[in-house]
Structure formats: C-alpha cells, structure tokens
C-alpha positions in Angstrom: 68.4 4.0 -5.8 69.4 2.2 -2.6 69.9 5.6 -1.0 66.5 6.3 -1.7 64.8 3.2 -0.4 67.0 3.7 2.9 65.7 7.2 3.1 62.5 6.0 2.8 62.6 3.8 5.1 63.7 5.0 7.6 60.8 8.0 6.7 58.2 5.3 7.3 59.6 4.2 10.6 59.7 7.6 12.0 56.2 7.9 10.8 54.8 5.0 12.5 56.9 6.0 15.8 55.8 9.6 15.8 52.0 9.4 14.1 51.3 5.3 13.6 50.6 4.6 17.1 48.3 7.6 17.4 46.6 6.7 14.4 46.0 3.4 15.5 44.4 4.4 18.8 42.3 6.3 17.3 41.1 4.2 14.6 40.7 1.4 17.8 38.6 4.3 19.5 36.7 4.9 16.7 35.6 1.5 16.2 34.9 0.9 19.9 32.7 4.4 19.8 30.9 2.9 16.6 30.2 -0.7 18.3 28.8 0.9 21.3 26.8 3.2 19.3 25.3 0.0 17.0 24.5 -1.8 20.7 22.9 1.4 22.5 20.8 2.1 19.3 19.8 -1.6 19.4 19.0 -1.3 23.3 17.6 1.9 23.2 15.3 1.5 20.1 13.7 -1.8 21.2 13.3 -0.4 24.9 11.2 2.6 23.1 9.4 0.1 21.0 8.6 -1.5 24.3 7.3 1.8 25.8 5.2 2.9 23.0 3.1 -0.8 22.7 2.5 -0.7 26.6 1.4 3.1 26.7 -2.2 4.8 27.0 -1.7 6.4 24.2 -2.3 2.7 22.1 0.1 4.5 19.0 -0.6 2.4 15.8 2.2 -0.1 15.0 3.5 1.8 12.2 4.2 4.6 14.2 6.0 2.6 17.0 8.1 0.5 13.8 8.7 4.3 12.5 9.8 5.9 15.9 12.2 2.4 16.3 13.6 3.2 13.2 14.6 7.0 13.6 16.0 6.3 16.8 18.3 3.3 15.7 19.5 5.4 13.4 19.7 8.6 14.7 22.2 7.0 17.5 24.4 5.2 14.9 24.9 8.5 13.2 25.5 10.3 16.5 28.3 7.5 17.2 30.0 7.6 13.9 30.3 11.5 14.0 31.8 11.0 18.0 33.7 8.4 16.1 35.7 10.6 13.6 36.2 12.9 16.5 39.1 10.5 17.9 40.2 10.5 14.4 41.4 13.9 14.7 38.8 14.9 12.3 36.7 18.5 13.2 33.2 17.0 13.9 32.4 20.8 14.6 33.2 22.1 10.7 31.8 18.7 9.5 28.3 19.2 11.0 28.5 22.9 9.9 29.3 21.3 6.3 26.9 18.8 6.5 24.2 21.8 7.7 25.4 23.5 4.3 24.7 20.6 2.2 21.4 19.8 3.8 20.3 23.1 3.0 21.3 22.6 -0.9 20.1 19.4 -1.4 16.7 20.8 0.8 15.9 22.7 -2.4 17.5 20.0 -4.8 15.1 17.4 -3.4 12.1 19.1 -2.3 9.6 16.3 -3.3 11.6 14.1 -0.7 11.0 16.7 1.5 7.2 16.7 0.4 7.1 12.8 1.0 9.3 13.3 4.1 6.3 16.0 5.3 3.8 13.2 3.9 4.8 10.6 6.2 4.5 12.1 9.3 0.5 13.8 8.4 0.4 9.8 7.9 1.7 8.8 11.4 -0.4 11.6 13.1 -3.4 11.1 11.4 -3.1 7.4 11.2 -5.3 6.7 8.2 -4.4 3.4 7.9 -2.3 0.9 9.8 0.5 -2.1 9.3 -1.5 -4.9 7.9 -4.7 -2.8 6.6 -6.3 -3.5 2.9 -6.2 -0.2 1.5 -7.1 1.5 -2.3 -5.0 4.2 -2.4 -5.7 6.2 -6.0 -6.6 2.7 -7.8 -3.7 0.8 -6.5 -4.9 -2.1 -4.2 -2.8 -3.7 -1.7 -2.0 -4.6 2.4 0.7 -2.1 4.2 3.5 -3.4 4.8 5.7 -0.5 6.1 6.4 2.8 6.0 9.4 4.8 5.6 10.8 8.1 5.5 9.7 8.6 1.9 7.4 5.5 1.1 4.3 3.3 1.7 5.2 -0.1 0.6 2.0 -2.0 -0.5 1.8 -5.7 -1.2 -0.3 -6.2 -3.7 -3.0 -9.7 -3.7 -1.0 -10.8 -7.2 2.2 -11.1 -5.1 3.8 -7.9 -6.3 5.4 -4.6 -3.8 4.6 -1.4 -4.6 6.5 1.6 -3.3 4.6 4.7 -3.4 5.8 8.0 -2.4 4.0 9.0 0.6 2.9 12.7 -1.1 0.7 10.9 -3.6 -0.7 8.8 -0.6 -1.6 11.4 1.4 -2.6 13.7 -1.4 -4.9 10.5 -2.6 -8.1 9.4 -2.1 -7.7 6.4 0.5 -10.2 3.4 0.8 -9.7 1.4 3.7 -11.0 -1.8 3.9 -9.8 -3.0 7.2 -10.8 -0.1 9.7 -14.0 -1.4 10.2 -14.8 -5.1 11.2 -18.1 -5.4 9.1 -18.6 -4.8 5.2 -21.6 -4.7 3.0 -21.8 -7.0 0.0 -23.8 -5.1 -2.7 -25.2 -6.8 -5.7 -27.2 -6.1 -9.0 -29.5 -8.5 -10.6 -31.8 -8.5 -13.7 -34.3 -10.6 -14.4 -36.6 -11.0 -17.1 -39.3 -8.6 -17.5 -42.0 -11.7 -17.5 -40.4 -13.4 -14.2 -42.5 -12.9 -11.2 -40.9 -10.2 -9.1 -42.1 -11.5 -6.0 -40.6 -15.0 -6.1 -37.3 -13.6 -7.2 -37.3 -11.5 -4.0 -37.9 -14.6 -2.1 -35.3 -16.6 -3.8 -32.7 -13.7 -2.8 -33.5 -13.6 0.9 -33.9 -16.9 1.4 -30.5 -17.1 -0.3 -29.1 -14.9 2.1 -30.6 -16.3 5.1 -28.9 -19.8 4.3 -25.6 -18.6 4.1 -24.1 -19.0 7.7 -21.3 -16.3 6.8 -24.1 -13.6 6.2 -24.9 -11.4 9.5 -28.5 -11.0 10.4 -27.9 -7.4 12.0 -28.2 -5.5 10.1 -30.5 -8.1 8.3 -30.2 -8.5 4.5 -32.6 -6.5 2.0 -33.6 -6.5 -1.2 -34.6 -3.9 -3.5 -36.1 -3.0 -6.4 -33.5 -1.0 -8.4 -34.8 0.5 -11.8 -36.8 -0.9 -15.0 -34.1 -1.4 -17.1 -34.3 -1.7 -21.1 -34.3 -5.2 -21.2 -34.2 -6.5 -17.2 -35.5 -5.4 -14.1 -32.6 -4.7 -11.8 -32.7 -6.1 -7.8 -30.2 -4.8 -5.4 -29.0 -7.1 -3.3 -27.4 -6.1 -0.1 -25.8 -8.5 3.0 -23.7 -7.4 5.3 -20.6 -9.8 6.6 -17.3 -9.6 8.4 -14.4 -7.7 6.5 -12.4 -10.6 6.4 -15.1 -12.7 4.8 -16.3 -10.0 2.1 -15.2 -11.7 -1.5 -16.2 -15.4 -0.2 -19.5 -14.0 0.4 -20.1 -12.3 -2.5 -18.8 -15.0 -4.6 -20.9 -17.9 -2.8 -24.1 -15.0 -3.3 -23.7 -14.9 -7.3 -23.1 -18.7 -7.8 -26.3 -19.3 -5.9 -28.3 -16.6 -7.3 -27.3 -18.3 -10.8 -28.2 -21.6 -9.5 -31.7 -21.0 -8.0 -32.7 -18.4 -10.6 -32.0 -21.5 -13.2 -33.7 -24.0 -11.3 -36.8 -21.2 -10.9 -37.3 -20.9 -14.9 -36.1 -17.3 -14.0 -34.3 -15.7 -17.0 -31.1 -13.5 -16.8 -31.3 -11.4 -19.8 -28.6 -10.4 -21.7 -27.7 -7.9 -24.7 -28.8 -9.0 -28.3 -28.4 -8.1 -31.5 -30.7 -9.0 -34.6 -28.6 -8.7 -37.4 -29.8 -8.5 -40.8 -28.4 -9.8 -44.2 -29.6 -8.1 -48.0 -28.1 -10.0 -50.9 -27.7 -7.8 -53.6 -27.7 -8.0 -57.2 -24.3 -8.1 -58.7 -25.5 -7.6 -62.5 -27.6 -4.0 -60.6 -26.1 -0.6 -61.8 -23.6 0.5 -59.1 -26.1 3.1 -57.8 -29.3 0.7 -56.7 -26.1 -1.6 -55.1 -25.0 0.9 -52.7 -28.7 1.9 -51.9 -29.4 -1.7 -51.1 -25.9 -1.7 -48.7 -27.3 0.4 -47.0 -30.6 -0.9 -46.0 
C-alpha cells in the first residue's frame, strides 16, 4: 500500500511539472480572454446603443434595446469559444458540432424559429413600441420588452405576460398609444317620452364643460336607432390618449347626473311576471293546463 501511494505520488508531481503549469496558463488565458470579452461587449454594445438613438434613421427603442442585446451577447460567445481555444480544446470541430446541432434542434424547435422569424417582422415593421398600450388577440397590456422569442406585456392589474412573438405578429394588434388623440364613444337611451332635443343639449353642453374634452374635432351627438324600449344617442368626444378612461368615466357620471336632475328617464329591461294559483283538490289534467297559462 505504501508503494502505491509513493507511486502515485510521484505520478502527480510529474503531472503537474510536465502538464500542471500548462494547464494553468491556459485556464489564466482563458479567463483573461473571457473578461475582456464581458468588457468589450459592455463597451461595444452601449457605444452601438449610442449610435442608433443619435442616428437619422430615429430606430424605435425596442429595436436599439434588441440590437444592444445581440451584440452583448454575440461577443461574450465569440470570447468564450477564443477562450477554450487556449484550453487546448478544437474550437474548429466545436463550431462544426455546434453547426450540427443547430441544424437538429432547427427542426426540433421550429416554433422558436417561427417566433425567432416573428420578432424581427416586429422590429422591421415596428407595429408597436417600448412603452405603447397595446390589445394584442384580447390580451391588454404596455410593452415592456422584446426578446428573441417573446413580447413581454404588463398588464393594468399588475400581472407580466410573455407571449410568443408568432401569435403577436400573427394577431390582430390594437394600439392605443400610436396616435396622440382618441375618440370617447358613448351610447345613451332615454325614455321614449323625454324630449330629444333637450337631451341633445344636456350632452353637448356636457361635453363643452369638460376642460379635458378637445374642441377640434368638436364633439357631436347623434341620433342612433329607435330602440324597443329607449331611444339610443351616440355620444362622441375626442381627447388625448393619455386622458381616454378619465374622460369617459367623468362623461357617464355627468350624463347620469344631469339626465336625473332633467326628469329624463334611463330605461331599463322589465319583466311583468304573472302568478295563477291553482286548485289543489282540480283533477291533475285542468292543474297542468292552468301551469301553463
């Protein structure tokens, strides 16, 4: 047993004469390669960041934060492979292998590749914007970012959505933020025997004292349809983007309020509903007769 640990020994200190140093050198270069990789990426990605905000071409802000990120990352990678080279490892059979494998896993993953493909129709076509209130399919929400693979949307209830960006594109998308002006739209009944002239009145001059309504284009109201039991206004103001739902909601509590203090009914569904009391001591026959009157 002795023997053995001498012999082993003395294995290990041939090792680290012979191959220890060069190992450690080259681990020593490899993390000197990856450090200056980590700071040129840094450098290099927030001088491009930089570039794109002061150019003519005015690229939207989550094309420059998408650009940033590619190229931070693209130089880390770059380093580590440069990296392993000092290792003694072949970079050349490793990028071949990792060609290889990025051709399997290009038909393992092809909805990746469909987001992937997603994304940048996004960044070129530029449908919406970091910070923009979009509806994209239902879902409801500001952008936030934009990755390879995913729109992240922050929802108004405090919740982050990650949607793929192939059911984005592929989507119907509303958004609310691209232009600076919005039109509230509202529908009113009144009572058939309310004077449609004064309610007209009552709606405009609601309109025209609320300071947060624009004047250009000027507020109108309309007469909408003859409905079965109210006859239906549209109202329609226009107001900045940003002040849409406070001028809608400030609209419909007024509308309540002046309507009430007009004598002007809102009508609302009714149902008459009518009670037969039957005969218990009837034959069974005239009881379901009178059920069902």
């Amino acid at each position: 047993m002795e023997n053995e640990v001498r012999e082993f020994y003395a294995f290990a200190m041939q090792w680290v004469v012979t191959e220890g140093l060069t190992l450690a050198k080259g681990l020593l270069a490899f993390g000197l390669v990856l450090l200056a990789g980590v700071i040129v990426a840094r450098m290099a990605s927030r001088a491009l960041g930089l570039a794109m905000e002061k150019s003519r071409l005015k690229p939207s802000p989550l094309l420059v934060r998408f650009a940033v990120n590619v190229t931070r990352r693209g130089i880390v990678l770059v380093a580590f492979i440069i990296g392993l080279g000092n290792l003694g490892i072949d970079t050349g059979a490793l990028i071949a292998g990792l060609g290889v494998t990025g051709l399997v896993l290009g038909f393992a993953l092809k909805d990746t590749l469909s987001n992937f493909t997603a994304g940048g129709m996004i960044l070129l076509y530029r449908p919406f914007d970091i910070g923009h209130v979009v509806d994209v399919g239902g879902t409801v929400g500001t952008v936030k970012d934009l990755t390879l693979v995913t729109t992240v949307l922050h929802t108004p209830d405090n919740r982050v959505i990650m949607m793929p960006n192939s059911k984005v594109w592929g989507n119907n998308i509303t958004n609310v933020s691209l232009m600076t002006t919005r039109r509230v739209d509202l529908v009113v009944g009144i009572a058939y025997d309310a004077d449609i002239d004064e309610a007209t009145a009552i709606f405009l001059d609601i309109a025209g004292q609320n300071d947060k309504v624009l004047t250009d284009p000027a507020p109108a109201v309309t007469l909408n349809e003859l409905g079965e039991s109210s006859v239906d206004f549209n109202v329609r103001v226009w107001a900045d983007a940003s002040e849409y739902w406070a001028v809608r909601n400030e609209m419909l509590r007024q509308v309540k309020y002046r309507l009430d203090a007009a004598g002007i009914g809102i009508p609302f569904p009714q149902r008459d509903v009518w009670v037969h009391q039957v005969d218990a001591t009837a034959p069974l026959k005239e009881r379901r007769v009178a059920e069902t009157v």
